[in-house]
Kinemage of the C-alpha trace (Angstrom):
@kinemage 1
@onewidth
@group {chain A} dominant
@subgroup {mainchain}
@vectorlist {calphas} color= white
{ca unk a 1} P 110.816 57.036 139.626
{ca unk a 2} L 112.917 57.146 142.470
{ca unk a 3} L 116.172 59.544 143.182
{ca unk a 4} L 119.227 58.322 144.683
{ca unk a 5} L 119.418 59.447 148.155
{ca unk a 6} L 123.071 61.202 148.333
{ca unk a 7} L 124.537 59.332 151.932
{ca unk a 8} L 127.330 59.879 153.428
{ca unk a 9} L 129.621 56.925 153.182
{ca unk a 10} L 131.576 58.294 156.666
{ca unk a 11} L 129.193 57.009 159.497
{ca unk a 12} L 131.392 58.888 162.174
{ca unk a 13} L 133.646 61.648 161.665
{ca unk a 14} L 135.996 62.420 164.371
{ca unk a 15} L 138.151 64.849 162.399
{ca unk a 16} L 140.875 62.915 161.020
{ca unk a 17} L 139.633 59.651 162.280
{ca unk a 18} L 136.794 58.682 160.043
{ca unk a 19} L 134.315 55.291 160.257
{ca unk a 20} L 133.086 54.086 156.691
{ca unk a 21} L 129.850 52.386 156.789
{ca unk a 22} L 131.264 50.098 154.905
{ca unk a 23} L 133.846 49.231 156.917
{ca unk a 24} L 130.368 48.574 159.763
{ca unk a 25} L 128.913 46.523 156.954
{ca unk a 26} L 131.792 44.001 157.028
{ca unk a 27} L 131.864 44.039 160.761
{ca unk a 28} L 127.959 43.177 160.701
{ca unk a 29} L 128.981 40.764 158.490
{ca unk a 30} L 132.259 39.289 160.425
{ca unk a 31} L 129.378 39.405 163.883
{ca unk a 32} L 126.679 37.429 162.019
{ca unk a 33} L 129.429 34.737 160.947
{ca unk a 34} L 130.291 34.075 164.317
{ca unk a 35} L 126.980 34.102 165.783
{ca unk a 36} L 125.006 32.021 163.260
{ca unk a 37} L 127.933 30.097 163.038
{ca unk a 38} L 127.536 29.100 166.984
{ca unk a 39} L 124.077 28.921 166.513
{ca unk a 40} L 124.095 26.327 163.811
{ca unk a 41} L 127.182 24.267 166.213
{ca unk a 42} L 124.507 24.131 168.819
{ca unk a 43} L 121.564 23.044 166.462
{ca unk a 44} L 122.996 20.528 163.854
{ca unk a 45} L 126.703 19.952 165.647
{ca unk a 46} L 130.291 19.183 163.489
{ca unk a 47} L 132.556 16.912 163.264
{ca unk a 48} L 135.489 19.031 164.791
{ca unk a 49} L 134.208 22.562 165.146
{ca unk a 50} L 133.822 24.002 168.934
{ca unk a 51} L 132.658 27.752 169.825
{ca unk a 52} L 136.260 28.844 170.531
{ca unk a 53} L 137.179 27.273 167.380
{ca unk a 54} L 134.505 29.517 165.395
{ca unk a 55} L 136.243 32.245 167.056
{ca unk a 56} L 139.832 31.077 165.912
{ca unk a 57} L 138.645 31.174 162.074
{ca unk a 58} L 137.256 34.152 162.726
{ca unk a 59} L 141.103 35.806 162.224
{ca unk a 60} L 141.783 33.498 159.071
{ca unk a 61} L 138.037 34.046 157.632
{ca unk a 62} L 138.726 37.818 158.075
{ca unk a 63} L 142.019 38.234 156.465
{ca unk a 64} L 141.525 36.005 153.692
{ca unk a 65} L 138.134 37.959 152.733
{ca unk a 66} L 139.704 41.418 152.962
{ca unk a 67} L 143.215 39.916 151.630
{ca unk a 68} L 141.847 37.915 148.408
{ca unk a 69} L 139.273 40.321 147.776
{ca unk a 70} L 141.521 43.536 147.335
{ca unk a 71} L 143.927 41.353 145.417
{ca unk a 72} L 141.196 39.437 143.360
{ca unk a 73} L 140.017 43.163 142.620
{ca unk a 74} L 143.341 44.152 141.655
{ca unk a 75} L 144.295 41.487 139.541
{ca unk a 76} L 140.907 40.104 138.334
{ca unk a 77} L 140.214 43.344 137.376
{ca unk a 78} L 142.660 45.900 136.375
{ca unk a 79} L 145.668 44.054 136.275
{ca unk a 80} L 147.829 46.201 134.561
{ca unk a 81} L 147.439 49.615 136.344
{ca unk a 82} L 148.165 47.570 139.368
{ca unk a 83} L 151.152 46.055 138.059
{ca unk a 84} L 151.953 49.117 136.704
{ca unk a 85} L 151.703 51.189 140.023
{ca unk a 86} L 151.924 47.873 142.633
{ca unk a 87} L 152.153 50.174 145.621
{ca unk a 88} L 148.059 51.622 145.084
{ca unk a 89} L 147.264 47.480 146.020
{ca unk a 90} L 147.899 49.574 149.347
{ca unk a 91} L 144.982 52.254 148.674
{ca unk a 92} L 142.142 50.648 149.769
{ca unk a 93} L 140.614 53.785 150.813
{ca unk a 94} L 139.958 54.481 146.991
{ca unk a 95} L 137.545 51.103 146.691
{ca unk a 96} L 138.004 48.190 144.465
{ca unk a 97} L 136.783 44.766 146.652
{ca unk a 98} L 136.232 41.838 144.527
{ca unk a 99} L 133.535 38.845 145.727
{ca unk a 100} L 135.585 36.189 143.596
{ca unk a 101} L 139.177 37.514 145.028
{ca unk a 102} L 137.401 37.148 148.315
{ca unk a 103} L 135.851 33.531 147.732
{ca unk a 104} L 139.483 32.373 146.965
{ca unk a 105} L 140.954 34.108 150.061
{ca unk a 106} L 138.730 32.174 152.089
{ca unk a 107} L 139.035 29.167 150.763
{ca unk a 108} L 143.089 29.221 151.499
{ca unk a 109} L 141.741 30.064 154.852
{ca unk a 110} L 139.551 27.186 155.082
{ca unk a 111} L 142.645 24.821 153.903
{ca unk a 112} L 145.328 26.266 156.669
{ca unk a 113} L 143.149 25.986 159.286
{ca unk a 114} L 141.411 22.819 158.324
{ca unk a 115} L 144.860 21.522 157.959
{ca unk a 116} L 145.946 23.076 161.285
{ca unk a 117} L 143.259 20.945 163.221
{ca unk a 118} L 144.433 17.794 161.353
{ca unk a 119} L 140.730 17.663 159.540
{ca unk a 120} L 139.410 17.839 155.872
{ca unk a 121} L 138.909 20.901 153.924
{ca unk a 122} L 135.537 20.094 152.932
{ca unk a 123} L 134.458 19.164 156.648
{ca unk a 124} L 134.888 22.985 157.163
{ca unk a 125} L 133.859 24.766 153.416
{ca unk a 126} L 130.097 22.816 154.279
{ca unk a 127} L 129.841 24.136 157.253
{ca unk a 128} L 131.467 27.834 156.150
{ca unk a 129} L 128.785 28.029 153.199
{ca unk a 130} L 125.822 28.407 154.814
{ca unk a 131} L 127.450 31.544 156.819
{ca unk a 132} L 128.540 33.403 153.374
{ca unk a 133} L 125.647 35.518 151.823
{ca unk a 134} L 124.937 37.128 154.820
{ca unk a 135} L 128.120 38.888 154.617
{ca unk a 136} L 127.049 39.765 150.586
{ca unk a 137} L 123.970 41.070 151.978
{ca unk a 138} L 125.824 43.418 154.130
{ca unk a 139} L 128.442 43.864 151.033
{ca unk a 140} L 126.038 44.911 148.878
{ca unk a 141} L 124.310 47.169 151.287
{ca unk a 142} L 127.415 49.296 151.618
{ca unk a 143} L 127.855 49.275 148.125
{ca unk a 144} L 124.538 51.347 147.607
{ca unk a 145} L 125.469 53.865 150.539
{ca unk a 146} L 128.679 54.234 148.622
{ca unk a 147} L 126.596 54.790 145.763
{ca unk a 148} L 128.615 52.389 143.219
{ca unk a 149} L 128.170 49.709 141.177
{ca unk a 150} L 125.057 51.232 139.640
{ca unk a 151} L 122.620 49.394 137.107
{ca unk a 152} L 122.061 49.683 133.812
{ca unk a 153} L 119.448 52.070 131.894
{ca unk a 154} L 115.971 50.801 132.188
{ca unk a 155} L 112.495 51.806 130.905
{ca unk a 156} L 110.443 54.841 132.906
{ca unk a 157} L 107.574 52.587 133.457
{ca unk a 158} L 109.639 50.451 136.192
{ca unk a 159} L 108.139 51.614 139.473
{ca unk a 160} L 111.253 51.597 141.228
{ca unk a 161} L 113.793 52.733 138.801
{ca unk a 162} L 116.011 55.035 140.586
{ca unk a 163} L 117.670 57.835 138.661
{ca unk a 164} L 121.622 58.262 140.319
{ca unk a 165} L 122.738 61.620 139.431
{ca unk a 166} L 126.373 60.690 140.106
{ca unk a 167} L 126.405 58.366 137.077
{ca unk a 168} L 126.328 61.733 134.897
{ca unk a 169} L 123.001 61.269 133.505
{ca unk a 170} L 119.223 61.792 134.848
{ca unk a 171} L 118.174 58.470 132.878
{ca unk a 172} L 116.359 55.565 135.234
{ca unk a 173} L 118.726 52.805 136.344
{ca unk a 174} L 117.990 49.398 138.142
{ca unk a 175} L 118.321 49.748 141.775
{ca unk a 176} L 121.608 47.294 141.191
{ca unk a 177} L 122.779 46.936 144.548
{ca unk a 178} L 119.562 46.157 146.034
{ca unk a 179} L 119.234 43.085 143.581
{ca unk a 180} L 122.555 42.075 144.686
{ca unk a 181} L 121.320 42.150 148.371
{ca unk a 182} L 118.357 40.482 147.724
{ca unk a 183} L 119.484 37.346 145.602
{ca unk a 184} L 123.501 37.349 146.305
{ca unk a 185} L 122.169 38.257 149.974
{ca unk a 186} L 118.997 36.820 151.169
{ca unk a 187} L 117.681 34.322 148.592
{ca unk a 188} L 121.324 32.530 148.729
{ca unk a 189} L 120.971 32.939 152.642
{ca unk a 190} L 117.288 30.631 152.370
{ca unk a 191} L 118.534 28.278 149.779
{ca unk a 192} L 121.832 27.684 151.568
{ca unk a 193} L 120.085 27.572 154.691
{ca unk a 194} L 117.117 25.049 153.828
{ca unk a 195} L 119.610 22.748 151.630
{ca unk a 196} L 121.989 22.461 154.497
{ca unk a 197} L 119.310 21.887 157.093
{ca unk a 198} L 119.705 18.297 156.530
{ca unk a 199} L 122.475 15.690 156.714
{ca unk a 200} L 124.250 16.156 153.408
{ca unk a 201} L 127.174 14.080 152.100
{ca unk a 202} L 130.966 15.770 152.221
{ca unk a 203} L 131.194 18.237 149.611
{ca unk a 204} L 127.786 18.734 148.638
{ca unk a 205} L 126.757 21.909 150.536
{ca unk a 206} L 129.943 22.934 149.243
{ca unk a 207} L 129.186 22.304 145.583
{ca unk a 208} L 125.531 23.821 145.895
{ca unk a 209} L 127.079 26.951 147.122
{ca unk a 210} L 129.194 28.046 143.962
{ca unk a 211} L 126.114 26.384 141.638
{ca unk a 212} L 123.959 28.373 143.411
{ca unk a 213} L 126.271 31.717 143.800
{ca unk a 214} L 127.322 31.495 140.179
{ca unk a 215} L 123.651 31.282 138.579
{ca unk a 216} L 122.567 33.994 141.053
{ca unk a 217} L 125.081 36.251 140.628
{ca unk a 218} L 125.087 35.546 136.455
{ca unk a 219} L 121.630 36.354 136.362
{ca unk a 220} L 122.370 39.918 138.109
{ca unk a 221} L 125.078 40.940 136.149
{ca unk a 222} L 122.161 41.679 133.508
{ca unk a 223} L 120.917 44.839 135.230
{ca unk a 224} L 124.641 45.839 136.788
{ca unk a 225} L 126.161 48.638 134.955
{ca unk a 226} L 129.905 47.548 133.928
{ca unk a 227} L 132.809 49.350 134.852
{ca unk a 228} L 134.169 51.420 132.270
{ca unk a 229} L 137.217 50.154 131.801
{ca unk a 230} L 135.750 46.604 130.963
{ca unk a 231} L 132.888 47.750 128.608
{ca unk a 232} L 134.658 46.115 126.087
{ca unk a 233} L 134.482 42.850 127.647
{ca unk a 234} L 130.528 43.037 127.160
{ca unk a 235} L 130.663 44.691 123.691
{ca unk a 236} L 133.068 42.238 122.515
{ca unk a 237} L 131.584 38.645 123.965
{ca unk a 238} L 128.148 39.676 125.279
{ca unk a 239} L 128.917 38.908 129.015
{ca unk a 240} L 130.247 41.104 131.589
{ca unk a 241} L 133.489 39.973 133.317
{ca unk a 242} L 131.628 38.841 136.366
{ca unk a 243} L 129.483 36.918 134.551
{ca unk a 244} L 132.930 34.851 132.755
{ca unk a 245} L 133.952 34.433 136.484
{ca unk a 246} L 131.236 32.486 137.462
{ca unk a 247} L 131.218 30.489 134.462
{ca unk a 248} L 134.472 28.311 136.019
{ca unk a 249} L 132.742 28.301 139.538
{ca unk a 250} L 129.587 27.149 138.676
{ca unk a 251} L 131.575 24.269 136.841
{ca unk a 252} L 133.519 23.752 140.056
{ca unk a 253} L 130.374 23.369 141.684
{ca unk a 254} L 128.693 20.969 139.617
{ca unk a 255} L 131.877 18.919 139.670
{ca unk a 256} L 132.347 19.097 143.940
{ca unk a 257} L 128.401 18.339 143.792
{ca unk a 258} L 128.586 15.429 141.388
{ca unk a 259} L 131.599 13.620 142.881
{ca unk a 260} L 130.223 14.108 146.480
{ca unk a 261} L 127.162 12.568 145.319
{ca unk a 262} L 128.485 9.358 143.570
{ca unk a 263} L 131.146 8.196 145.433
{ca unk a 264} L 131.960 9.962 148.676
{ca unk a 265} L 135.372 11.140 147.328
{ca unk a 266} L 135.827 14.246 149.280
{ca unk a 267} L 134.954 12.275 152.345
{ca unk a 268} L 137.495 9.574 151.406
{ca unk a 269} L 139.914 12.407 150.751
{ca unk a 270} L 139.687 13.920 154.336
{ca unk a 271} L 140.018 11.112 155.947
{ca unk a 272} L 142.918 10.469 154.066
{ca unk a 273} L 144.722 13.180 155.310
């Protein structure tokens, strides 16, 4: 078995002023955005997008990731010590980031500045997509350096069960995070990547992306330990509350997908705008 290497989640310490590396991981994941998002202009084009407009979203991208998430977190997940004491929304020193808070922050981001250029929302959410697990990768990555959001108990004979003393025990644990990185990360990044590759219909890279987010991310809530404070969730209805949040956005998806498919309605709908 393998022991959970005790990091330090402060990359650089200059007394009072302190760098988290997971602050770096979301810059990584703000710099990869813009540079695979320029690198994908240049390849496969877009109907409105221009490097200095890449740059531009960069702001609204930004703030509606670190925005929604705290507040998805918040509210998604602990809504009434946060209602309770509003002003700790404030603390996000002490953690709490939510992916599906996050999702939603970006998507109001996508619709302003869509809207702001006089174009579609969908024109921009297809060509967003693609950009997204990256940034989970990266996520995730910081979440195991921060040593949270551990997995659940496993069997000795896994060959890399990891044993994380801060969870209070010395039983063996999936490696959590790392299957987060791996399937939210880079398996969504090659699936997103390959399916968008090719001239797709408005919507439909859209609508593969929650499909395709939601299974993955269902599937991994198996070996993720849940937070105590919703362990009641799971004993009560079998499934985590992550795994009850992707059950509406995988539905979204196969919705976006389906009309996008038939009948070109999101592509009627931008240009009706």
């Amino acid at each position: 078995m393998l022991v959970y290497p005790k990091l330090n989640p402060v990359a650089i310490n200059f007394g009072i002023f302190k760098v988290y590396w997971y602050g770096i991981m979301y810059l990584m994941a703000f710099l990869f955005f813009v540079y695979a998002g320029k690198w994908r202009l240049k390849k496969y084009g877009h109907s409105f997008l221009t490097k200095k407009l890449i740059d531009d979203f960069m702001f609204y991208g930004a703030l509606g990731v670190i925005v929604g998430g705290r507040l998805g977190y918040c509210f998604f997940y602990e809504p009434i010590k946060y209602l309770t004491h509003p002003l700790d929304i404030l603390k996000t020193w002490t953690g709490g980031m939510s992916f599906h808070g996050g999702m939603l922050g970006v998507f109001i981001a996508i619709y302003f500045f869509a809207k702001s250029k006089k174009h579609g929302f969908f024109e921009l959410s297809d060509f967003v997509a693609p950009l997204i697990p990256m940034g989970l990768f990266f996520g995730r990555i910081g979440n195991f350096i921060n040593g949270e959001l551990i997995g659940r108990v496993t069997t000795i004979n896994l060959p890399w069960a990891m044993i994380y003393p801060q969870s209070g025990s010395m039983l063996p644990r999936h490696p959590s995070e790392i299957y987060e990185a791996l399937g939210e990360g880079l398996l969504l990044l090659l699936l997103l990547w390959i399916y968008a590759s090719k001239p797709r219909k408005v919507g439909q890279v859209s609508g593969f992306f929650l499909i395709a987010y939601g299974m993955i991310r269902f599937c991994l809530e198996y070996f993720r330990e849940p937070d105590y404070f919703l362990r009641d969730v799971v004993e009560k209805t079998g499934l985590s509350m992550g795994q009850w949040y992707c059950v509406p956005m995988m539905v979204a998806g196969g919705i976006i997908f389906y009309l996008a498919t038939k009948n070109k309605f999101f592509t009627k709908l931008d240009k009706s705008k």
